[in-house]
C-alpha positions as CSV (number, residue, x, y, z in Angstrom):
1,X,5.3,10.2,4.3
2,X,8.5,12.3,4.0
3,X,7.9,14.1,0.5
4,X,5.8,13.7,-2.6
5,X,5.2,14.8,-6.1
6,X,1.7,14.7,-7.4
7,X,0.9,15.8,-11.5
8,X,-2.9,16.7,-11.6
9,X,-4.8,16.1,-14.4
10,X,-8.4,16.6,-15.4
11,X,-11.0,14.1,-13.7
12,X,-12.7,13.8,-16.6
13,X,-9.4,12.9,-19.1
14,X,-8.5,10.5,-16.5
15,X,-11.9,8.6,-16.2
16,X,-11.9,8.4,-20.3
17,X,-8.5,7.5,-20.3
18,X,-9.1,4.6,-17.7
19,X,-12.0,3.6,-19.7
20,X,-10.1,3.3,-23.2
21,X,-7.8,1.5,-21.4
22,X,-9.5,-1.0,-20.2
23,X,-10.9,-1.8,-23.5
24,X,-7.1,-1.5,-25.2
25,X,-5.6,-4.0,-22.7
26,X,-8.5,-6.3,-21.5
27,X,-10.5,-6.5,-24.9
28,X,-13.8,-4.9,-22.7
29,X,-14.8,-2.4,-20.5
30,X,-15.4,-4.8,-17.7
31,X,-11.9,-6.1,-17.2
32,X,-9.9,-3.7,-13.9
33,X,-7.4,-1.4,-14.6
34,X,-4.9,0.7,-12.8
35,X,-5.2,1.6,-9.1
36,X,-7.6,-0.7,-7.1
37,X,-8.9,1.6,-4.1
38,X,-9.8,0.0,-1.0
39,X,-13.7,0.1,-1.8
40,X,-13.2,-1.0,-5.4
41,X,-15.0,-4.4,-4.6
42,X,-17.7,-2.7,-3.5
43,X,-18.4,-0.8,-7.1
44,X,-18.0,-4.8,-9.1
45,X,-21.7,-4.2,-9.3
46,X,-21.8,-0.9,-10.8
47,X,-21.3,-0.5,-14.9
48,X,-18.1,0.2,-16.0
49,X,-18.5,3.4,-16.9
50,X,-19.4,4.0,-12.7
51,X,-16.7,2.4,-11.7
52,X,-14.3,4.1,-13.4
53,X,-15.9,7.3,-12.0
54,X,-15.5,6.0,-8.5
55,X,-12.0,4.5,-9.1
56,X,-10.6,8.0,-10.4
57,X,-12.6,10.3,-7.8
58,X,-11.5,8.1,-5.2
59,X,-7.9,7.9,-6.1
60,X,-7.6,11.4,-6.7
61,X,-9.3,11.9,-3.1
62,X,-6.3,9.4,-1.7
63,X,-3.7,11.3,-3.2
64,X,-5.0,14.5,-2.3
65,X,-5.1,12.9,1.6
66,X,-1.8,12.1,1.2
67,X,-0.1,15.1,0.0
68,X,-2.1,17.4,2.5
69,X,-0.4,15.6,5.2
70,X,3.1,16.6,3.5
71,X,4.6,19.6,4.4
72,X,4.8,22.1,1.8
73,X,8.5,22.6,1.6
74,X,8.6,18.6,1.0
75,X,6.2,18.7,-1.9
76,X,5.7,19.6,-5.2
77,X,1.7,19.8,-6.9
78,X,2.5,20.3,-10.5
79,X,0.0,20.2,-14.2
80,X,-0.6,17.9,-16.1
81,X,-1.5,19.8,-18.8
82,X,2.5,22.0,-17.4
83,X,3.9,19.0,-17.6
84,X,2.6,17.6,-21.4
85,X,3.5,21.3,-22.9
86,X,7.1,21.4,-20.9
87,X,8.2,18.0,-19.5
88,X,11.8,19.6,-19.1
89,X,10.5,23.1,-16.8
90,X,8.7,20.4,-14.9
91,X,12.0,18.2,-14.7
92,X,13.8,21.4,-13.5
93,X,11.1,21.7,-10.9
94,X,11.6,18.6,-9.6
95,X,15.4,18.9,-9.6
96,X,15.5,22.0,-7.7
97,X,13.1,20.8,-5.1
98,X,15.0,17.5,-4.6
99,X,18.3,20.0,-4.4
100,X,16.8,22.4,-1.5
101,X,16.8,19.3,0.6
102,X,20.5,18.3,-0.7
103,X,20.0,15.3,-2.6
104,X,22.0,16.1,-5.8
105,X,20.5,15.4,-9.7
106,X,23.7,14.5,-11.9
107,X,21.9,14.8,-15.0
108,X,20.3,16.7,-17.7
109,X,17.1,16.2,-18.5
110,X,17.1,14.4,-22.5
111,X,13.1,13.0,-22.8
112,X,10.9,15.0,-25.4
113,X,10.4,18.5,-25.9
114,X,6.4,18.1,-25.1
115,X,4.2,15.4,-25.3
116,X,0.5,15.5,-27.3
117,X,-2.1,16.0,-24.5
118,X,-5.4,14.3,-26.2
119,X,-7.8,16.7,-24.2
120,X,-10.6,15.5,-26.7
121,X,-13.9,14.0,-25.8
122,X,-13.0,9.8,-27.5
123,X,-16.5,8.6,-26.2
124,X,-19.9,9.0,-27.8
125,X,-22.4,11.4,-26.3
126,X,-24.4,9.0,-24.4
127,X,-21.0,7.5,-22.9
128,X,-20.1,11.3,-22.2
129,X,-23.0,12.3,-20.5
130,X,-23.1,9.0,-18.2
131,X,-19.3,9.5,-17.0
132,X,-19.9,13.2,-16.6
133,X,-23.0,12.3,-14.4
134,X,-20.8,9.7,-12.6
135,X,-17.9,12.0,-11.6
136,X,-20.4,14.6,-10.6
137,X,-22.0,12.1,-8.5
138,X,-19.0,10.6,-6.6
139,X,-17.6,13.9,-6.5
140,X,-20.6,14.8,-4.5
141,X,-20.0,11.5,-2.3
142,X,-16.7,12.6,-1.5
143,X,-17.2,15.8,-0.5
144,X,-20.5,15.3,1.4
145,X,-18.3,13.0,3.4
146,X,-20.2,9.7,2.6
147,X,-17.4,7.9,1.2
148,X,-18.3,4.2,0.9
């Protein structure tokens, strides 16, 4: 890979987020969406609420793979909670990185001045407490080495 650009955000907003969407566009919990990571078939088994965990540990695992292979004057880590509160610092970020290797932005940035970061817990406690557990769990996976 030649260059990248990679926004993090919390595990635990993503997993939520994943999980809310699956409900909002597939009418359940059960119904895949987003990034399918190679083992996903392997976690069809699991609840929803663990596969989400795996799918968002595992995907953030991929993409930090990726960008450690990526020299760092060809890559940019950025926030996503930098990026909600000042989407046009982070636009100038990107600009300047893209200039330092001479390709040339003609235009302003003109997208919104910030965008609402929902950093709130949408789940009930029991719900909570099991994605919290799952995280923790493939987190442990993945750094233990075991990866499935």
């Amino acid at each position: 890979m030649d260059s990248g650009i990679s926004i993090q955000r919390d595990l635990f907003e993503v997993a939520q987020s994943i999980l809310i969407c699956r409900e909002r566009y597939s009418g359940s919990r059960k119904g895949w969406w987003s990034f399918k990571p190679p083992q996903y078939k392997e976690w069809l088994d699991l609840s929803p609420i663990e596969q989400v965990a795996a799918q968002s540990v595992y995907t953030q695992k991929a993409v930090a793979d990726g960008m450690a292979a990526i020299p760092s004057d060809r890559k940019l880590e950025l926030s996503y909670v930098d990026f909600c509160a000042s989407p046009t610092e982070v636009y100038d970020q990107i600009r300047e990185k893209y200039q330092s290797r001479g390709i040339e932005f003609s235009t302003e940035y003109t997208g919104n001045k910030c965008f609402e970061r929902n950093s709130s817990v949408r789940l009930d406690q029991q719900d909570e407490r099991l994605l919290r557990d799952a995280l923790t769990r493939f987190e442990a996976e993945v750094s233990a080495g075991t990866v499935i």
